[in-house]
LONUTI-572261 format. One line per 3 residues: number of its first residue (from 1); their letters; for each residue x, y, z of C-alpha. Coordinates in nm, 3 decimals, padded with zeros to 5 digits. Layout:
N
NUM) a) X,Y,Z; ...;
This chain:
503
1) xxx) 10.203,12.135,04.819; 10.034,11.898,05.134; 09.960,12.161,05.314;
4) xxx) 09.752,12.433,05.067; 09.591,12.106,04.967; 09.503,12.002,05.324;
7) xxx) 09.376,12.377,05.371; 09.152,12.354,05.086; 09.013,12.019,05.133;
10) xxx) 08.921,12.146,05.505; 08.700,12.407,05.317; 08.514,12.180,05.078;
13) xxx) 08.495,11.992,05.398; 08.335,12.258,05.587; 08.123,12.398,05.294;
16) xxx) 07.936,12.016,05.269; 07.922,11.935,05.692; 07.696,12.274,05.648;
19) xxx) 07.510,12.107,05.330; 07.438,11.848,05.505; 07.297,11.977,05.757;
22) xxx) 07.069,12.211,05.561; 06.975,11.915,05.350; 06.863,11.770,05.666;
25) xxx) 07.013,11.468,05.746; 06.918,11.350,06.122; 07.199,11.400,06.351;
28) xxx) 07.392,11.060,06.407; 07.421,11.030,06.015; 07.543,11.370,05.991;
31) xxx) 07.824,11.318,06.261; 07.933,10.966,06.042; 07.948,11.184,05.700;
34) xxx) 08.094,11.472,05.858; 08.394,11.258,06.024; 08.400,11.056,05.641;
37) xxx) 08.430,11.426,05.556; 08.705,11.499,05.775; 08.914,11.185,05.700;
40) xxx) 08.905,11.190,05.317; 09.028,11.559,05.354; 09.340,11.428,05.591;
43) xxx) 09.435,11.219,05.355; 09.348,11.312,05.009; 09.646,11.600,05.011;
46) xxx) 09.929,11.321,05.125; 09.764,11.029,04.894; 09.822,11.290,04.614;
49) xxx) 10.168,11.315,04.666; 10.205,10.934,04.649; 10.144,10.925,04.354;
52) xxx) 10.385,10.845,04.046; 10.472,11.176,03.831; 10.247,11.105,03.523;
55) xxx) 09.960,11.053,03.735; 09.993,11.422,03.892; 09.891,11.737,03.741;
58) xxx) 10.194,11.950,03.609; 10.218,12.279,03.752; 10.076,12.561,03.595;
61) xxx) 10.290,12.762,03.827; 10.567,12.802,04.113; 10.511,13.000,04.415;
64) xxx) 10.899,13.016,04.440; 11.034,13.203,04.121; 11.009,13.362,03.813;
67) xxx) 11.162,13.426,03.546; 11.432,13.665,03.483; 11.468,13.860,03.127;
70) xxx) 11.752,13.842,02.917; 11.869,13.971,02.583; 11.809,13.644,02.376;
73) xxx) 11.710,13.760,02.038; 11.357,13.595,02.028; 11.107,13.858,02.072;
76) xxx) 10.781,13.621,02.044; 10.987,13.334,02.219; 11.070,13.287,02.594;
79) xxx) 11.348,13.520,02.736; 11.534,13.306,03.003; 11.864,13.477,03.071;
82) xxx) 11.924,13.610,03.391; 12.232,13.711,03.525; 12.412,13.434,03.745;
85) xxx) 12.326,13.685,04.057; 11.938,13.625,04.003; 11.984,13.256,03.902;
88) xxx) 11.785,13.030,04.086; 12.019,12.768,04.304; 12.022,12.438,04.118;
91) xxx) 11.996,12.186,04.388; 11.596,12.126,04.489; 11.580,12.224,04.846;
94) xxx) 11.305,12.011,05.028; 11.089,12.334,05.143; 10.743,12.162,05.121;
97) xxx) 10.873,11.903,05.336; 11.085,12.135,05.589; 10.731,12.325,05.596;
100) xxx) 10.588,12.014,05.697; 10.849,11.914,05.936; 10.791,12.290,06.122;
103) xxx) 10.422,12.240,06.130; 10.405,11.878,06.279; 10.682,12.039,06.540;
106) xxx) 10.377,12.315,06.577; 10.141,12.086,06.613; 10.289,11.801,06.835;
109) xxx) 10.370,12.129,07.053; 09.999,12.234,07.111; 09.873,11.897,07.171;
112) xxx) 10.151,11.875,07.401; 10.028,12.173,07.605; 09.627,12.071,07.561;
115) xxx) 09.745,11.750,07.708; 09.947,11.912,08.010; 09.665,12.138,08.040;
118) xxx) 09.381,11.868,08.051; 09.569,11.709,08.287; 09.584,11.977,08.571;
121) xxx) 09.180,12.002,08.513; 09.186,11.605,08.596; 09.397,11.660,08.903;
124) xxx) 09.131,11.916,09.035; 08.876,11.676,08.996; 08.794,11.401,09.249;
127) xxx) 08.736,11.051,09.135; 08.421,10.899,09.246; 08.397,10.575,09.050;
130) xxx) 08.579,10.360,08.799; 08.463,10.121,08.545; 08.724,09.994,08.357;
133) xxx) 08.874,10.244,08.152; 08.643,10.519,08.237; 08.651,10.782,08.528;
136) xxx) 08.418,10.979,08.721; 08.505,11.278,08.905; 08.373,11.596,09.040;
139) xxx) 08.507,11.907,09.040; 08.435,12.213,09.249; 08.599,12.458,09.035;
142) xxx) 08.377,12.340,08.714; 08.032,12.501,08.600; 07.896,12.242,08.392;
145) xxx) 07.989,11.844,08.306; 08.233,11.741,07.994; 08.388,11.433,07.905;
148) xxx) 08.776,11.388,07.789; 08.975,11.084,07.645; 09.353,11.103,07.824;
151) xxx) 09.580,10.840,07.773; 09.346,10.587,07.654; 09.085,10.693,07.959;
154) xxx) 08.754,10.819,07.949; 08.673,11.114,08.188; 08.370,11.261,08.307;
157) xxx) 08.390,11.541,08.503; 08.045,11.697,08.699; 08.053,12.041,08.860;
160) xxx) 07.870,11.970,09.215; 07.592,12.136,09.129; 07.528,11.838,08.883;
163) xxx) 07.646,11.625,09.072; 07.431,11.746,09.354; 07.061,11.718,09.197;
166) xxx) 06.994,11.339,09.111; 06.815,11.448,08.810; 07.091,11.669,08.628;
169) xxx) 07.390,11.364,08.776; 07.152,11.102,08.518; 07.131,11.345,08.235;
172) xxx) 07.462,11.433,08.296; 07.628,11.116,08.322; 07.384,10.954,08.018;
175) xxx) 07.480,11.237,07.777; 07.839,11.224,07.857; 07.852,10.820,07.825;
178) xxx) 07.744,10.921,07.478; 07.960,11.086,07.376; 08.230,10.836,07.487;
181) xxx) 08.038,10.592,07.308; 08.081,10.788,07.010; 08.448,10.824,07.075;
184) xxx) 08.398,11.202,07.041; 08.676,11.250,07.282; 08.914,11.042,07.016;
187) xxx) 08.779,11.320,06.721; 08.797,11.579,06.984; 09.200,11.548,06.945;
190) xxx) 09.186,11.494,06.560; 09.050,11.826,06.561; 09.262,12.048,06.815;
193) xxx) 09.505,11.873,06.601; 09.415,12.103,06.324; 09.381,12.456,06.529;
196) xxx) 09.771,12.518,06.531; 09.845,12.396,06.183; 09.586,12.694,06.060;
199) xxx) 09.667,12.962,06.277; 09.621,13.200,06.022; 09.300,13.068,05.883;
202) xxx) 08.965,13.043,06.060; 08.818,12.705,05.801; 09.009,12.473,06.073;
205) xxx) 08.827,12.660,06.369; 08.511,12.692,06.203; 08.493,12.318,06.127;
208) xxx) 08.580,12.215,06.478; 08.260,12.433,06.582; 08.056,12.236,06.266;
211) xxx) 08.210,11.910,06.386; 08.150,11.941,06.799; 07.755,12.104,06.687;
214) xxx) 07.698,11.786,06.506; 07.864,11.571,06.763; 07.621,11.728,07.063;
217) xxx) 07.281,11.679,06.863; 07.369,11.377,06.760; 07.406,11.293,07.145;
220) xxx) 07.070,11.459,07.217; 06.896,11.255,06.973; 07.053,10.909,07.079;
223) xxx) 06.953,10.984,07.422; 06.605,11.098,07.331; 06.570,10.804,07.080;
226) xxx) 06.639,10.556,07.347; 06.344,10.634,07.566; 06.566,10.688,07.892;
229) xxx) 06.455,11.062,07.914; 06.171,11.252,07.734; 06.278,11.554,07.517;
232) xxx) 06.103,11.829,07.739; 06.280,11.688,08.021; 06.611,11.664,07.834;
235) xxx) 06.517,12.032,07.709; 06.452,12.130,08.067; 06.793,11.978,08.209;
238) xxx) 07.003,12.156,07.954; 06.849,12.450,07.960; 06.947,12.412,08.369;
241) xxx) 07.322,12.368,08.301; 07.354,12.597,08.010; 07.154,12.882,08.225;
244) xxx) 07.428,12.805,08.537; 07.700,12.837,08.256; 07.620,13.106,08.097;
247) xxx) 07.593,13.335,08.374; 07.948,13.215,08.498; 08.117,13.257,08.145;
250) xxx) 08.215,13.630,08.067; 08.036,13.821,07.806; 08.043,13.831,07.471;
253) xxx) 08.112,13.649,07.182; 08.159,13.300,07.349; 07.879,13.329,07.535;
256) xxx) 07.660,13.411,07.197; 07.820,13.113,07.040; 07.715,12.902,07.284;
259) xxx) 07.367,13.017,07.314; 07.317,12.980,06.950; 07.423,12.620,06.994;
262) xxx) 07.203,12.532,07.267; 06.905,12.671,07.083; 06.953,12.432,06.741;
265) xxx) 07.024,12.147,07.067; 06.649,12.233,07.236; 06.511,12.368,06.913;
268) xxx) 06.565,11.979,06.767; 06.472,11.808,07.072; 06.104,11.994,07.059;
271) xxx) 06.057,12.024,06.699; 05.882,11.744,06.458; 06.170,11.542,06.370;
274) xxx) 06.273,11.571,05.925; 06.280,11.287,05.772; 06.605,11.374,05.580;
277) xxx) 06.697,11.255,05.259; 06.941,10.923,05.280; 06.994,10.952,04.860;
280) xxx) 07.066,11.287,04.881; 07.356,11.264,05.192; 07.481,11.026,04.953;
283) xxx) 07.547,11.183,04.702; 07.666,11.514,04.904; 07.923,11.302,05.035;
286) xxx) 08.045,11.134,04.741; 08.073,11.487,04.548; 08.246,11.646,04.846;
289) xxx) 08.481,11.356,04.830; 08.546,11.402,04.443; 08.625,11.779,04.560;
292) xxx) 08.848,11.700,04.817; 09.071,11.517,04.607; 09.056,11.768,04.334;
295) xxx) 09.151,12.017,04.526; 09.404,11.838,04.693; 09.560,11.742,04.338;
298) xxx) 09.539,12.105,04.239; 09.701,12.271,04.500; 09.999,11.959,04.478;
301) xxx) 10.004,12.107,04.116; 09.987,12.444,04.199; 10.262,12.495,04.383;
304) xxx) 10.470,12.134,04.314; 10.851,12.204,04.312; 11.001,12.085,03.981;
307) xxx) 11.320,12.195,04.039; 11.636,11.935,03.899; 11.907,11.878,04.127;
310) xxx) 12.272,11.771,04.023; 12.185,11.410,04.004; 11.870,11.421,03.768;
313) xxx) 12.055,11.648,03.562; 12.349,11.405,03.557; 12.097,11.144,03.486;
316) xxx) 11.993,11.361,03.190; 12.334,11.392,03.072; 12.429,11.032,03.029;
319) xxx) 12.145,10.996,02.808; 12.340,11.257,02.570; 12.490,11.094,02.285;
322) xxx) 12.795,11.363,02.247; 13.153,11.280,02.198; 13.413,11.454,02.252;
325) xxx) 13.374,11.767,02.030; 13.110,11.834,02.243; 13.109,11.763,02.585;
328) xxx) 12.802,11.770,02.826; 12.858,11.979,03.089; 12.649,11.978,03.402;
331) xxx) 12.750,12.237,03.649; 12.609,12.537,03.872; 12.530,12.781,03.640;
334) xxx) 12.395,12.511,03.357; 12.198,12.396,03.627; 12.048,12.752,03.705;
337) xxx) 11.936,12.775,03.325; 11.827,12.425,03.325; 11.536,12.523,03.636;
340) xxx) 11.442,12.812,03.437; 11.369,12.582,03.190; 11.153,12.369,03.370;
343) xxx) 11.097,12.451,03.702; 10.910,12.800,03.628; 10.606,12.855,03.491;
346) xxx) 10.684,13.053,03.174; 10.996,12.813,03.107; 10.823,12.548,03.184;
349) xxx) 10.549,12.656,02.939; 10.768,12.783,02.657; 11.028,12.438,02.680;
352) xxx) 10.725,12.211,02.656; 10.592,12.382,02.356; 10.942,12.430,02.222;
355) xxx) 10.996,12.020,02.214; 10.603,12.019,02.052; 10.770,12.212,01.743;
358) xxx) 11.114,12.036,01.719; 10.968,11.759,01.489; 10.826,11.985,01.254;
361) xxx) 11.215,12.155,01.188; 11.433,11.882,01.280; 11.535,11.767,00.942;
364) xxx) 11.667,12.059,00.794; 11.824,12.190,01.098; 12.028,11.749,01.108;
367) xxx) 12.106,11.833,00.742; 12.232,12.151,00.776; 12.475,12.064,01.106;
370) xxx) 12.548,11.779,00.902; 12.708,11.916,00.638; 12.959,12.116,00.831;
373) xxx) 13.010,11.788,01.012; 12.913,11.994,01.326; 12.776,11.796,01.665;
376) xxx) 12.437,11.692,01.614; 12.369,11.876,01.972; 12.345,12.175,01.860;
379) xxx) 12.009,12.192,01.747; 11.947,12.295,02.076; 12.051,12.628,01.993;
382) xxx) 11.673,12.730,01.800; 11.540,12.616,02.108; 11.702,12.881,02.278;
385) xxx) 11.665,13.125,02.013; 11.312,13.074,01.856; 11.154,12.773,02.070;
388) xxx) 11.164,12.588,01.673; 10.920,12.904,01.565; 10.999,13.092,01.254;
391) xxx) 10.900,13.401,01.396; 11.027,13.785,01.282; 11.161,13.907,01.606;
394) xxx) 11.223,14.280,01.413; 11.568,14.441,01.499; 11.668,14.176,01.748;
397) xxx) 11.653,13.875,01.459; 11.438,13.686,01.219; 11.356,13.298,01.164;
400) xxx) 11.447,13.015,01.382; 11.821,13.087,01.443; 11.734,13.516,01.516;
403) xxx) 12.009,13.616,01.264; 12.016,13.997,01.281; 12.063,14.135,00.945;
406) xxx) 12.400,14.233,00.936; 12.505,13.845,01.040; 12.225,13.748,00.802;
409) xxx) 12.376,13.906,00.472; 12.761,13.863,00.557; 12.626,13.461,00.519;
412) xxx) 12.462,13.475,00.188; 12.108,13.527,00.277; 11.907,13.823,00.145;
415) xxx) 11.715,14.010,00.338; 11.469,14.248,00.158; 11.099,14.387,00.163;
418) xxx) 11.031,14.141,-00.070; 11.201,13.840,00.054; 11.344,13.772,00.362;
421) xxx) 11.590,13.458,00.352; 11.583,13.429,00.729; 11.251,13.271,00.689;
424) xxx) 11.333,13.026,00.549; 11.451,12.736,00.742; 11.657,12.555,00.523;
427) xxx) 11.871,12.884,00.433; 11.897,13.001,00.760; 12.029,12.659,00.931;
430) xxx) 12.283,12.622,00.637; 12.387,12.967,00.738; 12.365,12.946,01.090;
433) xxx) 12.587,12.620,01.075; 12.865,12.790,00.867; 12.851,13.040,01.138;
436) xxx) 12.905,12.820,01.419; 13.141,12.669,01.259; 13.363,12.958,01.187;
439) xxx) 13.316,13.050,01.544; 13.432,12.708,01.692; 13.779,12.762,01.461;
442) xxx) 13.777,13.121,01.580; 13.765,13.029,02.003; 13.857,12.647,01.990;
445) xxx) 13.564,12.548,02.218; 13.232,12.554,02.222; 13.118,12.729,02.529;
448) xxx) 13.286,13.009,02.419; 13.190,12.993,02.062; 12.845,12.976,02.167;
451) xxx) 12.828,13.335,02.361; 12.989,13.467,02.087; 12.707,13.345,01.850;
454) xxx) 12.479,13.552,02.071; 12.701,13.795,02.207; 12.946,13.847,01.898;
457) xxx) 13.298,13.758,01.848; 13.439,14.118,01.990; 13.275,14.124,02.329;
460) xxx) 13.377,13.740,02.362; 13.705,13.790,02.262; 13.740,14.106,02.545;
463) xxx) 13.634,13.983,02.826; 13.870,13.642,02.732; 14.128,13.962,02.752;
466) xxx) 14.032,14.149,03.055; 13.919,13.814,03.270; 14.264,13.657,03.178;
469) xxx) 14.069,13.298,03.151; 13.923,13.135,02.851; 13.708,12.937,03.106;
472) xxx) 13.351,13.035,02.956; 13.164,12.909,03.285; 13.416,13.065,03.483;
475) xxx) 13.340,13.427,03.292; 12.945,13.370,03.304; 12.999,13.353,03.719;
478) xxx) 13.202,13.674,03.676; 12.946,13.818,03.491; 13.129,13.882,03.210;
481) xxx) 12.929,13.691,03.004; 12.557,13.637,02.906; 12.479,13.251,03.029;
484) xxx) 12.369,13.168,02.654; 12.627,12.905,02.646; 12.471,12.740,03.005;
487) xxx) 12.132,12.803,02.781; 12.226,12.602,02.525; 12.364,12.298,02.795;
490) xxx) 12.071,12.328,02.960; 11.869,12.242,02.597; 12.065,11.999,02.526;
493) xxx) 11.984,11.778,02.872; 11.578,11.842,02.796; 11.610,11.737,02.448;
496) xxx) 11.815,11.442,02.571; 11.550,11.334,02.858; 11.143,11.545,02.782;
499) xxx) 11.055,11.413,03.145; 11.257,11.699,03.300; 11.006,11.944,03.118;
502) xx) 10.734,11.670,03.249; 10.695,11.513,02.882;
């Protein structure tokens, strides 16, 4: 999903502005990375999503089912019958985009109240000069200059202190200018952009702090670097303002924070400049990068919906070659099998493994269909049963079809110590097929002659009885029958079209 991916490539954002730093890039480089940073991780997490199916990593897991347990006779194999109650609903509802839609609402919201905000500060503040596009106020209910973008303006706004000593008013207005130049104001939104889309997080608040540290030192040092001011005096002047501040600004952790700031800020300005590494930066950046967009794919994979709706599976139908002794049926409870199928992690798993082994059994389950001139379609039913594995499931059935022993014997096949005919796949589709066989003459259709290849003829037969209907989807909703039949369907369209298992 966009938005666990836009959470995580925050963090590897965050994790490398600090790496920078530490490997000690000067400051005006590490603002340009940091904001390179910042804008690969907006839009790694929605370039992800852009891109075609292949190209994406297949889930390894949903975040928005499981899957329910049945009474499928395939011990080793995937159980995926759950009663109709628990079935999952078969038409894809857009949640990762109705998530998205809530959280721009969210965000557009805050902004909306910075900018309302912002504004009432502005209307405090009297304008003393305009240049163009930018503003100069002063404001008597301020402690300390900042600068604002609003509507395409630049502000800068001087308590009267400042405003008051000619000294401070150049500093002041010199820093300030700098960071218009910079368009820090522009970023400044970017980034309250981010504080109500993490509410619950603090990576989005932390990396605002990262991103407005780098954004003031790299101010310092263009100042400095310029020769308008020397860096004790620049030291001196902030240490002026901070000092008024401070004492104004209620105690605590704030107050901390923005001590610790202004130290690194003076601590820079008076310290022997590091030469940084320019190599190194580089290749920070282009790793962080590489991690941003591998996060940002995982999480899409992660928690990427793969749920079919009606029109995909109808898709998938069409694509059936079935005539009219057996009919495709596409409908709500075929659709709730066909999700567990695909659309949860151990279906998902156990399908696309299932469709690994077909090859390997195909012919002898064709020949053995064929010869009771049975639909070719129904070799979907081992995929149900076994997943194509000839696996000894114990009491609940043996081999690729899970005959139990009773069924197993009344069909010919031996079943001994010694030898167990259910093994062997040949034997056990020839049986299997003279089985279905005699249950499509017993029940006339196949729905219903397929739950009573699971289910067995008697419990078919009574519900038929009790239900009054011989409607097999119609008892499956009632609950009257194990969805095996919907199973089967639901085989049928992945066999017919891999892509819906992400083959």
């Amino acid at each position: 999903m966009t938005y666990l991916g836009l959470h995580l490539a925050l963090a590897v954002t965050l994790i490398f502005t600090r790496a920078i730093r530490a490997a000690g890039a000067d400051p005006a480089r590490r603002r340009l990375l940091s904001r390179l940073l910042l804008a690969g991780a907006l839009a790694a997490p929605f370039a992800v999503t852009l891109l075609p199916a292949p190209a994406r990593s297949m889930a390894p897991a949903q975040v928005w089912s499981s899957v329910g347990r049945g009474t499928d006779a395939a011990g080793a194999a995937l159980q995926v019958g759950a009663s109709p109650a628990t079935a999952l609903p078969g038409v894809a509802f857009p949640s990762g985009v109705l998530l998205l839609a809530l959280l721009a609402a969210l965000v557009v919201a805050a902004l909306a109240l910075d900018a309302l905000a912002l504004r009432r500060r502005l209307q405090g503040a009297v304008t003393i000069r305009r240049i163009g596009r930018l503003r100069i106020a002063i404001s008597g209910t301020e402690t300390s200059p900042w600068t604002a973008v609003f509507l395409d303006t630049g502000w800068i706004v001087l308590d009267r202190t400042t405003a008051a000593d000619p000294r401070l008013r150049r500093l002041a207005l010199l820093h300030e200018l700098q960071h218009l130049r910079a368009r820090d104001g522009h970023w400044a939104w970017v980034l309250a952009a981010l504080q109500p889309a993490f509410l619950w997080s603090p990576v989005a608040r932390w990396l605002r702090a990262a991103m407005v540290e780098c954004e003031e030192l790299a101010c310092d040092a263009a100042l400095v670097a310029r020769g308008r001011v020397t860096a004790r005096a620049y030291a001196a002047a902030l240490l002026d303002v901070a000092e008024r501040g401070l004492s104004n600004a209620p105690s605590g952790l704030p107050a901390l924070q923005g001590f610790s700031l202004l130290h690194r800020r003076i601590d820079m300005l008076i310290s022997k400049p590091r030469s940084g590494r320019p190599a190194l930066d580089a290749v920070l950046v282009a790793l962080a990068l590489a991690l941003v967009c591998l996060a940002a794919r995982a999480a899409d994979a992660v928690v990427a919906d793969h749920r079919i709706d009606q029109e995909r599976a109808q898709e998938a139908a069409r694509r059936v070659a079935a005539g009219p002794e057996f009919p495709v049926v596409v409908n709500d409870v075929v659709l709730a099998q066909l999700n567990r199928l695909v659309a949860t992690p151990e279906g998902r798993r156990f399908t696309q493994g299932a469709l690994a082994q077909r090859p390997k059994q195909l012919a002898a389950i064709r020949d053995a269909l064929a010869a009771q001139n049975l639909p070719p379609q129904l070799d979907a039913v081992p995929l149900i049963e076994s997943g194509y594995r000839n696996i000894d499931a114990g009491e609940h059935g043996a081999g690729l079809w899970q005959f139990i022993v009773a069924t197993a014997q009344h069909y010919g096949l031996r079943v001994a110590a010694e030898r167990d005919e259910r093994m062997d796949p040949a034997l056990e589709a020839a049986a299997a097929a003279r089985y279905l066989a005699d249950l499509r003459r017993q029940f006339g259709d196949w729905p219903l002659a397929l739950a009573a290849y699971t289910q067995g003829e008697h419990r078919v037969q009574a519900a038929v009885d009790r239900e009054g209907t011989r409607d097999a989807w119609e008892l499956i909703r009632r609950r009257a029958l194990d969805p095996y039949p919907a199973k089967v369907m639901a085989a049928v369209l992945v066999i017919a079209d891999p892509s819906l298992a992400g083959l």
